[in-house]
Structures are given as C-alpha cells and as structure tokens.
N, CA, C and O atoms as a Maestro MAE file, in Angstrom:
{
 s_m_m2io_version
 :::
 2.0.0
}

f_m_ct {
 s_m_title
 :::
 protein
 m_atom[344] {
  # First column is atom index #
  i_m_mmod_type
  r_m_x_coord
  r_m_y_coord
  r_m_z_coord
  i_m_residue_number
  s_m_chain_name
  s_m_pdb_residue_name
  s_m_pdb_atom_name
  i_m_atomic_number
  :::
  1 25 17.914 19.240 -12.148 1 A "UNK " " N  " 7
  2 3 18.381 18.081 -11.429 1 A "UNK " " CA " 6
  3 2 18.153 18.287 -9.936 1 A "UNK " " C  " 6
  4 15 18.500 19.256 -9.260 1 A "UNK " " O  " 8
  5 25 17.421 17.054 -9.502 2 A "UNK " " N  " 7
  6 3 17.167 17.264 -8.045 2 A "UNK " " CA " 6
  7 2 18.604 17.201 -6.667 2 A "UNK " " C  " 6
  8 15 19.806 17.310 -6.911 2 A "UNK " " O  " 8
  9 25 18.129 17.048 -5.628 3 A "UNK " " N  " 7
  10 3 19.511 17.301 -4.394 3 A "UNK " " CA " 6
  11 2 19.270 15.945 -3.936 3 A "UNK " " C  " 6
  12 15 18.076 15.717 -3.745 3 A "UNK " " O  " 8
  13 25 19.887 15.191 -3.754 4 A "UNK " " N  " 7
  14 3 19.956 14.111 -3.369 4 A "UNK " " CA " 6
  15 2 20.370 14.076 -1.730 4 A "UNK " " C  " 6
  16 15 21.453 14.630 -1.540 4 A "UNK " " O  " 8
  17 25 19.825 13.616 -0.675 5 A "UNK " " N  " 7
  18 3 20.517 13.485 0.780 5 A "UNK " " CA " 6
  19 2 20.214 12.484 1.640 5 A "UNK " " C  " 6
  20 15 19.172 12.118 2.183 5 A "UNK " " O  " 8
  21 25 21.671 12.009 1.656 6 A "UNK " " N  " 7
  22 3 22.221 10.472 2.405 6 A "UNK " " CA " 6
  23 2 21.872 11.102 3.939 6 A "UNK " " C  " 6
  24 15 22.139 12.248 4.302 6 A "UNK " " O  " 8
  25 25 21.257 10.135 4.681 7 A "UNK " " N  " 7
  26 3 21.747 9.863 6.073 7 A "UNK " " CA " 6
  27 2 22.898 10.274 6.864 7 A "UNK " " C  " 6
  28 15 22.901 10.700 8.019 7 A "UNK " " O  " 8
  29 25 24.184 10.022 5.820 8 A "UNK " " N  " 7
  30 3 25.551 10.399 6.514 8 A "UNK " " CA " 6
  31 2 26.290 11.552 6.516 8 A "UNK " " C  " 6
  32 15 27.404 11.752 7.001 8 A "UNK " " O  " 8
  33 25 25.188 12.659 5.628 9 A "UNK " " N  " 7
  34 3 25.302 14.299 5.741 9 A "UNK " " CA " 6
  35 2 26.248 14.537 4.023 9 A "UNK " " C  " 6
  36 15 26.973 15.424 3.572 9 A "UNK " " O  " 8
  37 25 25.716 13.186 3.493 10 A "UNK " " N  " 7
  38 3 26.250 13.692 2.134 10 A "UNK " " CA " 6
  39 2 25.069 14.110 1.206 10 A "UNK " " C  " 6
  40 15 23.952 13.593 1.160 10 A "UNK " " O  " 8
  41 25 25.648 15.366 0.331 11 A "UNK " " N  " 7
  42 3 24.739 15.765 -0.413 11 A "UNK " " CA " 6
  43 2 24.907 15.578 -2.003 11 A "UNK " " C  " 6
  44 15 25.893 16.190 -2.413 11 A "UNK " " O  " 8
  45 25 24.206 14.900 -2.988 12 A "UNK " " N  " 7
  46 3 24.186 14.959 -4.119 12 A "UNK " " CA " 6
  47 2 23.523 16.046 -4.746 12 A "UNK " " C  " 6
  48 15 22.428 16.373 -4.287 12 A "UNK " " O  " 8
  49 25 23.966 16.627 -5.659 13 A "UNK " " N  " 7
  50 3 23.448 17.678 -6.253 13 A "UNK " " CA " 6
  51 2 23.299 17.306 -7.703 13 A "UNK " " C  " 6
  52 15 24.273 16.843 -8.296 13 A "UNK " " O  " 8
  53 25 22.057 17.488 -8.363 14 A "UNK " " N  " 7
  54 3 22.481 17.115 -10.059 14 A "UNK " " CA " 6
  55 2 21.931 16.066 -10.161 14 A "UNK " " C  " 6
  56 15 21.970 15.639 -11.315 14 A "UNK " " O  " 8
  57 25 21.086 15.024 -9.000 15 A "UNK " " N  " 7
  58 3 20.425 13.546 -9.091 15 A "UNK " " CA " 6
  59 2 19.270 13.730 -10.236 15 A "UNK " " C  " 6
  60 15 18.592 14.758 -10.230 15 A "UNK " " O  " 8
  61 25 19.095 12.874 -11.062 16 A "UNK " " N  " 7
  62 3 18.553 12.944 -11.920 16 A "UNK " " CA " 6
  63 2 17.513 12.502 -11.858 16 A "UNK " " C  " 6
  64 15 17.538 11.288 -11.653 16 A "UNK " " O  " 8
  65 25 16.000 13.171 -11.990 17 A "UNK " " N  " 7
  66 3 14.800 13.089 -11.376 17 A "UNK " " CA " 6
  67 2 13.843 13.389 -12.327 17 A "UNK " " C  " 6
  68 15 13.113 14.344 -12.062 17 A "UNK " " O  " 8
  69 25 13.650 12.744 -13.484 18 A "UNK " " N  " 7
  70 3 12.385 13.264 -14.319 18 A "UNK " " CA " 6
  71 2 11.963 11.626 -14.747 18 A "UNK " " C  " 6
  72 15 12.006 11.292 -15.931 18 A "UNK " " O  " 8
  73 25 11.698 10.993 -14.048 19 A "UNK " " N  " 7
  74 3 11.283 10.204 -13.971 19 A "UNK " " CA " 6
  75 2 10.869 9.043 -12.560 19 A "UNK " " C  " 6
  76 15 11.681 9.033 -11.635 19 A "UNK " " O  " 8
  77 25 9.482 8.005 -12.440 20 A "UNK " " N  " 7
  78 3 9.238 7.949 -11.481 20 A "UNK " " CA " 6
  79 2 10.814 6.310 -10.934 20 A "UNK " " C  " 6
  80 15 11.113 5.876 -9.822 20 A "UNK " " O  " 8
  81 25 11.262 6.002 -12.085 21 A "UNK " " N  " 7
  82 3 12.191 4.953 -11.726 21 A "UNK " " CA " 6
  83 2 13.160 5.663 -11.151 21 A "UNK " " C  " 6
  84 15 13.503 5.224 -10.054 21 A "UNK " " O  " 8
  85 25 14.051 7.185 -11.752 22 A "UNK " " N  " 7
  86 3 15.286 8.138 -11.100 22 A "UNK " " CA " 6
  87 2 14.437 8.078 -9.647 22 A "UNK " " C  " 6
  88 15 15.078 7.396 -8.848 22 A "UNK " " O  " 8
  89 25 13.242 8.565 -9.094 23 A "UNK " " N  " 7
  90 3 12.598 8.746 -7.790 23 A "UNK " " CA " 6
  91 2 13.186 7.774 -6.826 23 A "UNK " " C  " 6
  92 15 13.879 7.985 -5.831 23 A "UNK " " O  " 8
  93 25 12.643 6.380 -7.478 24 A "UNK " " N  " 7
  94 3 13.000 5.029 -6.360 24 A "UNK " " CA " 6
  95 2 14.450 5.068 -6.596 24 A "UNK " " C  " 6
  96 15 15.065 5.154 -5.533 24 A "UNK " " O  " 8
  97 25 14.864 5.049 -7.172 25 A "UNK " " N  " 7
  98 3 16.201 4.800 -7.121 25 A "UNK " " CA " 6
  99 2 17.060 5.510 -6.405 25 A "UNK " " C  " 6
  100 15 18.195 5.125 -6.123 25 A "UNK " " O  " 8
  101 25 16.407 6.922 -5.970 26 A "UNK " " N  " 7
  102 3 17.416 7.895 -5.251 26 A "UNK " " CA " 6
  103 2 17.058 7.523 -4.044 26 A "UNK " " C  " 6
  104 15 17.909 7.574 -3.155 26 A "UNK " " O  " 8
  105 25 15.549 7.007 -3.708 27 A "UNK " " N  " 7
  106 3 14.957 6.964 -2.557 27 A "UNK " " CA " 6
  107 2 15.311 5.452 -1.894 27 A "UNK " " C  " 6
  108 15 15.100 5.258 -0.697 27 A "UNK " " O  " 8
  109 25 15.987 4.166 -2.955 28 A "UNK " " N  " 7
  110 3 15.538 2.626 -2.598 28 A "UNK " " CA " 6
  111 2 14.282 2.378 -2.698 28 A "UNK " " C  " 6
  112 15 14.390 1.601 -1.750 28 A "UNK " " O  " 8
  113 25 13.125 2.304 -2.972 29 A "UNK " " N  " 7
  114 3 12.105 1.895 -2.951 29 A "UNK " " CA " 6
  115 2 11.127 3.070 -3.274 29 A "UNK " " C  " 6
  116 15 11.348 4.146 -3.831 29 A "UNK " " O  " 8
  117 25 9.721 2.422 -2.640 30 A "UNK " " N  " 7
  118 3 8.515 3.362 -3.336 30 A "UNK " " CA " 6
  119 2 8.797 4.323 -2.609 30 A "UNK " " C  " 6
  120 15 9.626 4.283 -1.700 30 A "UNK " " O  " 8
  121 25 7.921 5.599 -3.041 31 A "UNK " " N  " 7
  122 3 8.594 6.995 -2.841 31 A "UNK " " CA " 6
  123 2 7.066 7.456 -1.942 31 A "UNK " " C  " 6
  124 15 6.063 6.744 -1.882 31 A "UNK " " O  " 8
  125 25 7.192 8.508 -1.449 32 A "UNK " " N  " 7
  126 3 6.176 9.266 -0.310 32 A "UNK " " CA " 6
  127 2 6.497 10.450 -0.355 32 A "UNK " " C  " 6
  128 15 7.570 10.737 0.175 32 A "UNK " " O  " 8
  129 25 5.789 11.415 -0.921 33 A "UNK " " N  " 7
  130 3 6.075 12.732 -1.550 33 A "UNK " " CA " 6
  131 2 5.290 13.683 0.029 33 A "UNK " " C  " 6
  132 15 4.129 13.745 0.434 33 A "UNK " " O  " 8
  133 25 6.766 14.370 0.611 34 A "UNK " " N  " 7
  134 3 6.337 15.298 0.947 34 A "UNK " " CA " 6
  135 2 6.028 17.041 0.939 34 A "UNK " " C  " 6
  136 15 7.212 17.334 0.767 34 A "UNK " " O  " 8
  137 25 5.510 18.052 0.980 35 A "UNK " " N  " 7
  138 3 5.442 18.873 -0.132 35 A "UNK " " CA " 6
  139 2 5.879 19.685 1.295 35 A "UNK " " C  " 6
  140 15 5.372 19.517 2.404 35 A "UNK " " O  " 8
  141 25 7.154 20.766 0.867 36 A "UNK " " N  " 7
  142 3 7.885 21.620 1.640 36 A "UNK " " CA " 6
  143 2 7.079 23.482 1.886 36 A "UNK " " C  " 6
  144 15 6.519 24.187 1.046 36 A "UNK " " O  " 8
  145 25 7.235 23.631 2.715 37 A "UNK " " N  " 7
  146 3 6.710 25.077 2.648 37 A "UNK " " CA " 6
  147 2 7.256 26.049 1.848 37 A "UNK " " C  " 6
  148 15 6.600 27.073 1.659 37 A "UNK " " O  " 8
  149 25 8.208 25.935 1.402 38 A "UNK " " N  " 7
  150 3 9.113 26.876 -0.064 38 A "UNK " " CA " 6
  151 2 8.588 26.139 -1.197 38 A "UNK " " C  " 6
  152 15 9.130 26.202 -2.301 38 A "UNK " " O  " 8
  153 25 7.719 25.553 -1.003 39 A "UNK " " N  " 7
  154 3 7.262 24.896 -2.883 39 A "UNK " " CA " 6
  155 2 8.127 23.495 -3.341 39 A "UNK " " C  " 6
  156 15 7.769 22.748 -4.252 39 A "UNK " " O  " 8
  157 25 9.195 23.336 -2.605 40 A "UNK " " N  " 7
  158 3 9.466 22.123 -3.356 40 A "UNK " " CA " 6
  159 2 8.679 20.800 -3.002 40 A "UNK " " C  " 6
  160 15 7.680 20.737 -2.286 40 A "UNK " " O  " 8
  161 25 9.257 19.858 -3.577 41 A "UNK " " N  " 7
  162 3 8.968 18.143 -3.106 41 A "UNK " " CA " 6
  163 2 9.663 17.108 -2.367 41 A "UNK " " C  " 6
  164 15 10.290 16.454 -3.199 41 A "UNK " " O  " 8
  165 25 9.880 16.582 -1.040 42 A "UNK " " N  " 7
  166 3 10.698 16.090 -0.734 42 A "UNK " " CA " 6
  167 2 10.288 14.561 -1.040 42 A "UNK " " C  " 6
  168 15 9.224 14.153 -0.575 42 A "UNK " " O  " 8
  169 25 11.047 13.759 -1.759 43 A "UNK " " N  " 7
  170 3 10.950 12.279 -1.795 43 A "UNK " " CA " 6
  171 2 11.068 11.134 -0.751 43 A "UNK " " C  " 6
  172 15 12.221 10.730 -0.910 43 A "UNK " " O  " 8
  173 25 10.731 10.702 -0.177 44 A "UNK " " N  " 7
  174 3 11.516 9.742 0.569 44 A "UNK " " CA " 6
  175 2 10.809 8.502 0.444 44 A "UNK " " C  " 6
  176 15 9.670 8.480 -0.022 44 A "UNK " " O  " 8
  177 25 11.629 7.078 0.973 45 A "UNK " " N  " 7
  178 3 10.780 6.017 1.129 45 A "UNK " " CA " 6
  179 2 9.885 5.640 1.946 45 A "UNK " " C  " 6
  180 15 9.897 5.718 3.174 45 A "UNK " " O  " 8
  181 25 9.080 5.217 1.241 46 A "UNK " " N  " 7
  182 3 7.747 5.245 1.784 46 A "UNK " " CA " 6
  183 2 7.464 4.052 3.504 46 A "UNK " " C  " 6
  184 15 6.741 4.271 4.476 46 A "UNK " " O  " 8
  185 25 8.434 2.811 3.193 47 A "UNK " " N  " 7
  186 3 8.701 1.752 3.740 47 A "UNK " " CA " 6
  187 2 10.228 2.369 4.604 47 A "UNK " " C  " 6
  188 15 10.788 1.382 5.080 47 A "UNK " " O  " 8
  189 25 10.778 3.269 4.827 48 A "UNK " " N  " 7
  190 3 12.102 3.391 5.493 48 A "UNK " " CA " 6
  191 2 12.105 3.022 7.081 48 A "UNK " " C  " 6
  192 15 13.110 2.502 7.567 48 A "UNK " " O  " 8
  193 25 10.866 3.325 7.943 49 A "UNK " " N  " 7
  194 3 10.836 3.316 9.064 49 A "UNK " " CA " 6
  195 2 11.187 1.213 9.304 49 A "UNK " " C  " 6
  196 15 12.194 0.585 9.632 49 A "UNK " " O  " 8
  197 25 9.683 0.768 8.907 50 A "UNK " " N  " 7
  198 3 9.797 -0.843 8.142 50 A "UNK " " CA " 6
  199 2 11.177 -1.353 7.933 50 A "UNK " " C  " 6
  200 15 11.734 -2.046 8.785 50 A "UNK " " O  " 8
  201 25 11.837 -0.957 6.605 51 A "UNK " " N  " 7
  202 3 13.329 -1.649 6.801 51 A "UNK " " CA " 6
  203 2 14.312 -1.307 7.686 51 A "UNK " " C  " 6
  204 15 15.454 -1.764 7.632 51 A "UNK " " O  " 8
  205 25 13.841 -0.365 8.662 52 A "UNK " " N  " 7
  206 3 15.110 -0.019 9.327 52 A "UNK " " CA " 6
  207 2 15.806 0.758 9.068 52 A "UNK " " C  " 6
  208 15 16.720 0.826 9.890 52 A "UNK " " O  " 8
  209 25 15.894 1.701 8.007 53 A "UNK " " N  " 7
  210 3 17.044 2.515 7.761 53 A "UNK " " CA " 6
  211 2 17.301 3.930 8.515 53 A "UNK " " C  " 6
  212 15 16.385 4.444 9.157 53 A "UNK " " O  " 8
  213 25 18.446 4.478 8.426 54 A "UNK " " N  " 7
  214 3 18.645 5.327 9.324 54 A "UNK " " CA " 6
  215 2 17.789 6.420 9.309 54 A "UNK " " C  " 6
  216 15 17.279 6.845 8.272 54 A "UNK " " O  " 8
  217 25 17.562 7.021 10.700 55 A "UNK " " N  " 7
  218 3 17.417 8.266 10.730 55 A "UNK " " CA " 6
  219 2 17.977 9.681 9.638 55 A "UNK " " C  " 6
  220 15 19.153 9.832 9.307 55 A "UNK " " O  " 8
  221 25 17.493 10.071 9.461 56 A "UNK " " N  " 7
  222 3 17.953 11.105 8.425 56 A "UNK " " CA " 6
  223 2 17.771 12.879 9.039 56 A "UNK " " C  " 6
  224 15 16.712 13.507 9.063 56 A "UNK " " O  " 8
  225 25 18.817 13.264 9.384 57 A "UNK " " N  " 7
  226 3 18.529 14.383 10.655 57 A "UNK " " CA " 6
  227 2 18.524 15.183 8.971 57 A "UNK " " C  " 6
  228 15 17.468 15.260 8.342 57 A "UNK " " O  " 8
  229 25 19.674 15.658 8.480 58 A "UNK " " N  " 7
  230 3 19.600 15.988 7.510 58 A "UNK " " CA " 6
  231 2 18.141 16.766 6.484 58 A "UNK " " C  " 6
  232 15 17.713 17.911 6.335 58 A "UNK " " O  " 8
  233 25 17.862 15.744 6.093 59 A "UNK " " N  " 7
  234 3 16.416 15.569 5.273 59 A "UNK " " CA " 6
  235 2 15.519 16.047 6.473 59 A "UNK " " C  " 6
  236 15 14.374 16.266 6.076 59 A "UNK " " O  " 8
  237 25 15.650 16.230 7.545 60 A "UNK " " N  " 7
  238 3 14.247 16.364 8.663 60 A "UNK " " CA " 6
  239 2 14.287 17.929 8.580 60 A "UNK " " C  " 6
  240 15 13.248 18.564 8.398 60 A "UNK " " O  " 8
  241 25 15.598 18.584 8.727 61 A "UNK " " N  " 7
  242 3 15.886 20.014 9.047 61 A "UNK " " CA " 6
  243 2 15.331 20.747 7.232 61 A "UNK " " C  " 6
  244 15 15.077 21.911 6.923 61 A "UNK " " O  " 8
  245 25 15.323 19.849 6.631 62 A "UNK " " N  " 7
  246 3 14.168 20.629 5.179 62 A "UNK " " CA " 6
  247 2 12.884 21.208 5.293 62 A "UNK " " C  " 6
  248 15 12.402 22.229 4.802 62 A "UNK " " O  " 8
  249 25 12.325 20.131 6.229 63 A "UNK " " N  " 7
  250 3 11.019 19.808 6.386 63 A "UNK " " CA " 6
  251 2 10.782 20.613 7.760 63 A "UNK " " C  " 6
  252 15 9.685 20.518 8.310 63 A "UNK " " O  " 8
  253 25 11.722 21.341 8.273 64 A "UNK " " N  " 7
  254 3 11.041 21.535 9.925 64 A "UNK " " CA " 6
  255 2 10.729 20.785 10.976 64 A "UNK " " C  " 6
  256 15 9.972 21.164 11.869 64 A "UNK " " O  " 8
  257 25 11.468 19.331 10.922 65 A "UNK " " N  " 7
  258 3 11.383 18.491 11.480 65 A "UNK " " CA " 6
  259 2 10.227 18.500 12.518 65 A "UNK " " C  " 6
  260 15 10.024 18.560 13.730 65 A "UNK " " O  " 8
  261 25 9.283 18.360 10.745 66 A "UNK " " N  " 7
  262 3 7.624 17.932 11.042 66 A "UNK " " CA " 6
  263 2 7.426 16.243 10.893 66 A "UNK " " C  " 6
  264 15 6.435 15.592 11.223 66 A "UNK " " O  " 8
  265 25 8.751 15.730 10.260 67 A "UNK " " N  " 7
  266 3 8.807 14.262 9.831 67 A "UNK " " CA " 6
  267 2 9.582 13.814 10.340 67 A "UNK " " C  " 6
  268 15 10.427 14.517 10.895 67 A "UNK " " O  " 8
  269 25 9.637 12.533 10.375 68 A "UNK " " N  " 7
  270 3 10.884 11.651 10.192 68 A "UNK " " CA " 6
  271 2 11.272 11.305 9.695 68 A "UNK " " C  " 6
  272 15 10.884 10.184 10.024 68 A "UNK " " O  " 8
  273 25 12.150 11.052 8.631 69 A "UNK " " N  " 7
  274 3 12.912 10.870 7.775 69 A "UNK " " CA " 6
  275 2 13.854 9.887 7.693 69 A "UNK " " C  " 6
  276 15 15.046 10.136 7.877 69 A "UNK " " O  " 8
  277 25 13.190 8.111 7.276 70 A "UNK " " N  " 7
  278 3 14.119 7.180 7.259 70 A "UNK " " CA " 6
  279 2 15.045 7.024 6.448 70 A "UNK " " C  " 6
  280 15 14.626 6.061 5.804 70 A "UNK " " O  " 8
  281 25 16.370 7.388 5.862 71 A "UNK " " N  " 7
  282 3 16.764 6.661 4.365 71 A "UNK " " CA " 6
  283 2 17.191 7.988 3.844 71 A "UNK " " C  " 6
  284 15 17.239 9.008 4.532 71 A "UNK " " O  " 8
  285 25 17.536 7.895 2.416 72 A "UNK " " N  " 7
  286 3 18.071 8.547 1.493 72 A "UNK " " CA " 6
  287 2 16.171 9.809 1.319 72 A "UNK " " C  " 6
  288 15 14.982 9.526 1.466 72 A "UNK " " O  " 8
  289 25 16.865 11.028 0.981 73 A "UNK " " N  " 7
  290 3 15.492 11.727 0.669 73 A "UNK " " CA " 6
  291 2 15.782 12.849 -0.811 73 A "UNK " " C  " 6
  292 15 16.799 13.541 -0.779 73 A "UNK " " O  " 8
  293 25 15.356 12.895 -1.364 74 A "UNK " " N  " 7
  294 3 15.536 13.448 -2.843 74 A "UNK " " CA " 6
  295 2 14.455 14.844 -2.626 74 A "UNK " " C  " 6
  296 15 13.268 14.829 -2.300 74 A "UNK " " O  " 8
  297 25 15.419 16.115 -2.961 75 A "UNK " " N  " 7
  298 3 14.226 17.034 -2.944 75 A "UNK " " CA " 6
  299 2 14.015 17.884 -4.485 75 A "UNK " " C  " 6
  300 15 15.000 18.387 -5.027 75 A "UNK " " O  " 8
  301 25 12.793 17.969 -5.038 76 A "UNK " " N  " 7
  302 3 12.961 18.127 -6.307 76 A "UNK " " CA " 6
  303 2 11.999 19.959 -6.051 76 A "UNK " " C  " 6
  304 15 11.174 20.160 -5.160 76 A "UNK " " O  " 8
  305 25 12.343 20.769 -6.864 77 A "UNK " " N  " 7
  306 3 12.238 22.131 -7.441 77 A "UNK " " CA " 6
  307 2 10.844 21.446 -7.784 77 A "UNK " " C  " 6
  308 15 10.683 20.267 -8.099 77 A "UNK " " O  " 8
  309 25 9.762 22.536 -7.645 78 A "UNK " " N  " 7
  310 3 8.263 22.612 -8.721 78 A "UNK " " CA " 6
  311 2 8.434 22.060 -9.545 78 A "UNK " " C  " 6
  312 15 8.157 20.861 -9.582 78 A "UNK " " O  " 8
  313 25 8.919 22.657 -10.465 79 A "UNK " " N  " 7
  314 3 9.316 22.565 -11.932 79 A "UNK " " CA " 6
  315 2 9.585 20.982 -12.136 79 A "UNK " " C  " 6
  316 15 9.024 20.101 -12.788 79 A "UNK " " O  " 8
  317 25 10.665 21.032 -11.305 80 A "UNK " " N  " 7
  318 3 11.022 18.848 -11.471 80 A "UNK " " CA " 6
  319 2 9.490 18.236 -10.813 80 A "UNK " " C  " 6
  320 15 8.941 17.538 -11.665 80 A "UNK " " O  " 8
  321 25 8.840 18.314 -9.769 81 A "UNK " " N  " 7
  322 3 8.151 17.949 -9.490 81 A "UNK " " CA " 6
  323 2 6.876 18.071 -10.980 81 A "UNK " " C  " 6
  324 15 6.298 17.083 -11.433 81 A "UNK " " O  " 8
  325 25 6.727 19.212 -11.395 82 A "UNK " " N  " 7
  326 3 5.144 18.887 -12.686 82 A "UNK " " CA " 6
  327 2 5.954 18.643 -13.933 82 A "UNK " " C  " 6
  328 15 5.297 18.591 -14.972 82 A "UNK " " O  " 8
  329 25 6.958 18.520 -14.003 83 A "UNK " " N  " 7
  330 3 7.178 18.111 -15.320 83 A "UNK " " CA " 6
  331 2 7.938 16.625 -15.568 83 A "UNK " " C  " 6
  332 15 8.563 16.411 -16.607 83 A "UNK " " O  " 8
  333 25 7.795 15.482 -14.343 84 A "UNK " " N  " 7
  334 3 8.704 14.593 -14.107 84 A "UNK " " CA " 6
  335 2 7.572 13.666 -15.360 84 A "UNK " " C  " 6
  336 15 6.444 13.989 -15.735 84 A "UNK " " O  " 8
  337 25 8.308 12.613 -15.706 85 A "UNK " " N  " 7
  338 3 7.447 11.647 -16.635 85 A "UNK " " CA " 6
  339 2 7.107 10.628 -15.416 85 A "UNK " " C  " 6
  340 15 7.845 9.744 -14.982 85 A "UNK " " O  " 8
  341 25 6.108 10.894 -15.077 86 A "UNK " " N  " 7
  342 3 5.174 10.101 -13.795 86 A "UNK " " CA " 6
  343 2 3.775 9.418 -14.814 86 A "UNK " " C  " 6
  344 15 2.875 8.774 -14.274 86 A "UNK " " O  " 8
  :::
 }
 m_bond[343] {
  # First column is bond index #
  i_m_from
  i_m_to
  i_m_order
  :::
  1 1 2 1
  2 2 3 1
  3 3 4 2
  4 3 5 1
  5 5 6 1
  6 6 7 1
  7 7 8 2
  8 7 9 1
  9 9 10 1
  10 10 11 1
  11 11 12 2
  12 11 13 1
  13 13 14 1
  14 14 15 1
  15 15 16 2
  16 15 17 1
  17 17 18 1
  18 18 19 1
  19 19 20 2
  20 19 21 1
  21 21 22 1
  22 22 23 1
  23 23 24 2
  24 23 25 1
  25 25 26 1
  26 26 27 1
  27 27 28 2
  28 27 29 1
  29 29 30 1
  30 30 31 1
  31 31 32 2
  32 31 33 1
  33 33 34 1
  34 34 35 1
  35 35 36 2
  36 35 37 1
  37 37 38 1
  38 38 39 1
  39 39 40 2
  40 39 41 1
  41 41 42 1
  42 42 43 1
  43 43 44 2
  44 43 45 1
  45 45 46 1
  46 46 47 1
  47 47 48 2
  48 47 49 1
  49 49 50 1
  50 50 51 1
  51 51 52 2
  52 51 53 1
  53 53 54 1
  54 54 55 1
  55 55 56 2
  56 55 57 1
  57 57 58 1
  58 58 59 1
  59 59 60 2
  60 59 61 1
  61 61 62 1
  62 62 63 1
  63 63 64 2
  64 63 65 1
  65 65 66 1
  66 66 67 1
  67 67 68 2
  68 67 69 1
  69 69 70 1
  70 70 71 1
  71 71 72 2
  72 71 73 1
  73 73 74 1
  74 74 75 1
  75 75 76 2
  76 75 77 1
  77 77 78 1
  78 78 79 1
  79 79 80 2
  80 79 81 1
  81 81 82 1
  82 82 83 1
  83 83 84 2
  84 83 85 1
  85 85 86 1
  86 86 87 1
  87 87 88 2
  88 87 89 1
  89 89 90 1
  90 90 91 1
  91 91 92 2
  92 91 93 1
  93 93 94 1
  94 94 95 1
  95 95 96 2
  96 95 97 1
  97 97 98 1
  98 98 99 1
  99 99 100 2
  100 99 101 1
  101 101 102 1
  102 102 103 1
  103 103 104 2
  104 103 105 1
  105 105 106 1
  106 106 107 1
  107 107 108 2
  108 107 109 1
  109 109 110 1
  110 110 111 1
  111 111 112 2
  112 111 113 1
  113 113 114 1
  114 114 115 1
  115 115 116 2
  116 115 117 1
  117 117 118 1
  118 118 119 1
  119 119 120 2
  120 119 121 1
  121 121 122 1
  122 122 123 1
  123 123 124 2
  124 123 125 1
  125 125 126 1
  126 126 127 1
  127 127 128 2
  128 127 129 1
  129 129 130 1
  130 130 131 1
  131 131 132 2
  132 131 133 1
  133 133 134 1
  134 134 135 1
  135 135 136 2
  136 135 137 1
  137 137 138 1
  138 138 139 1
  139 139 140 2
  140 139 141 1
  141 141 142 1
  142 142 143 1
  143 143 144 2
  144 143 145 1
  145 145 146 1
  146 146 147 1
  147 147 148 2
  148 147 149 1
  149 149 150 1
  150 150 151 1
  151 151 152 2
  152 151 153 1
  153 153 154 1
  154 154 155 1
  155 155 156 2
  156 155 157 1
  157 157 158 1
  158 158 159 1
  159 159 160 2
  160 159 161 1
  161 161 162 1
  162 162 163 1
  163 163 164 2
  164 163 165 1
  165 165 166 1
  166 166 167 1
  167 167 168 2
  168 167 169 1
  169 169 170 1
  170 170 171 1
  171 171 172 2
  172 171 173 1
  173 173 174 1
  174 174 175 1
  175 175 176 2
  176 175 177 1
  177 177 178 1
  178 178 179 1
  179 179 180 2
  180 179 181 1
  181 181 182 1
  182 182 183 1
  183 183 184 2
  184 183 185 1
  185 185 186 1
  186 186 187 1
  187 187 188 2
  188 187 189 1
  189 189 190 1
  190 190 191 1
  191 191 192 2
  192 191 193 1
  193 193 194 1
  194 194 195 1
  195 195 196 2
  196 195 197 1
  197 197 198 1
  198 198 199 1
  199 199 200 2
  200 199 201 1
  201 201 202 1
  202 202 203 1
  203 203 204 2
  204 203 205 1
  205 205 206 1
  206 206 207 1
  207 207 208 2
  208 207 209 1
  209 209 210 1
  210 210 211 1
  211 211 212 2
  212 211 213 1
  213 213 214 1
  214 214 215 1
  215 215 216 2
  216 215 217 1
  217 217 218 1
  218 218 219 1
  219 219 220 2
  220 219 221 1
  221 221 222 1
  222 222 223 1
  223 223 224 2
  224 223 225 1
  225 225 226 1
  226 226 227 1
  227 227 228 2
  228 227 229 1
  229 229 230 1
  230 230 231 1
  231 231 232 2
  232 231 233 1
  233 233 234 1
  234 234 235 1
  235 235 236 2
  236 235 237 1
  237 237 238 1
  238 238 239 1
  239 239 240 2
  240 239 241 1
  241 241 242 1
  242 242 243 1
  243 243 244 2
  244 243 245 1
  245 245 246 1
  246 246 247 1
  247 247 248 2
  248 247 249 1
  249 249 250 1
  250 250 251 1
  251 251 252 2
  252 251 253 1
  253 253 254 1
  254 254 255 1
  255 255 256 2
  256 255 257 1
  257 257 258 1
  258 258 259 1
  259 259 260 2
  260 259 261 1
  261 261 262 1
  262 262 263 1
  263 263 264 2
  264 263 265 1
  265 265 266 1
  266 266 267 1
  267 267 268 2
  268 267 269 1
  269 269 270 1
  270 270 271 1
  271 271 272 2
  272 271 273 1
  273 273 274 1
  274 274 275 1
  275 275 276 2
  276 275 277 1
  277 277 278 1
  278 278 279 1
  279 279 280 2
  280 279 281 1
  281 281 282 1
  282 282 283 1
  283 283 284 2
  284 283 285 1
  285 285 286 1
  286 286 287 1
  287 287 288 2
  288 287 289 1
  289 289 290 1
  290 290 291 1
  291 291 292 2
  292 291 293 1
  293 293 294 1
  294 294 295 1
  295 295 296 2
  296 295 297 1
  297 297 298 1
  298 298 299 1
  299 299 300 2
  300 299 301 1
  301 301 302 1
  302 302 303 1
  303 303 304 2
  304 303 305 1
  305 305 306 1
  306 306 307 1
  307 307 308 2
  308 307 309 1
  309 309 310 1
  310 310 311 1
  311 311 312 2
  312 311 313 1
  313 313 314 1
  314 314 315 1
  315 315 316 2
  316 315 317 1
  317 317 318 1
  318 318 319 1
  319 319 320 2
  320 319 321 1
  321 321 322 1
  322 322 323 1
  323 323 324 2
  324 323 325 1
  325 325 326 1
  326 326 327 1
  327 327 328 2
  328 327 329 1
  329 329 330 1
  330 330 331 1
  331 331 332 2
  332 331 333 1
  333 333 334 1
  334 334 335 1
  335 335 336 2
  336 335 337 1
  337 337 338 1
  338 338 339 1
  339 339 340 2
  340 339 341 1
  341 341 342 1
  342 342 343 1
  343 343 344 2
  :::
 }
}
C-alpha cells in the first residue's frame, strides 16, 4: 500500500494503489509519474499547477525539491509501481 500526502502535512499510509483508477483518485485527476532517486514513484497531478491547487512543500522534500508539487502526491514502492494493473 502506497503513502498518500495532502498539502496540509497529512500523511496517509496504506492508500491503495494497484490500480490506475486508486492513482487518480489519490492524486484528483490524471497522474504524472515522477521517479525518486531511492527507486520509488511519486504520483502527482498532472494538471495541479492549471487548477490551482496548493503547493505541496511536503511531497517536494521527497523529490529534493527538484519539482513542484501541486495537490495531493501518492508515492508508491517499485514493487507497487511494476505490479500495479495499469
């Protein structure tokens, strides 16, 4: 189960991610896969900057705040990432 992380410094743990509908749904919309230097996958929406949604300091400090990070961001393990039903 992937980590789920809100904007407002909340963390879901256990988000359920083996599939590409669990993806949008953690994310709101279409998803934009970014790939982390420890091997995982970070999800986010692809359109977040577009609707406006918040900054995500959170989700940026994963990534090395090499991104920006609009919205909700889902980070999935290898494993969730090649074995999701995509």
């Amino acid at each position: 189960m992937a980590l789920l992380i809100v904007p407002d410094g909340t963390f879901i743990e256990d988000w359920p991610a083996d599939c590409l509908e669990h993806w949008q749904n953690a994310v709101d919309g279409y998803v934009e896969a970014i790939h982390l230097t420890n091997g995982d996958t970070m999800l986010v929406n692809e359109e977040g900057m577009l609707r406006s949604l918040p900054q995500n300091e959170y989700a940026m400090s994963y990534c090395d705040n090499k991104h920006i990070i609009w919205g909700r961001a889902l980070v999935l393990t290898p494993e969730e990432w090649e074995n999701a039903n995509v």
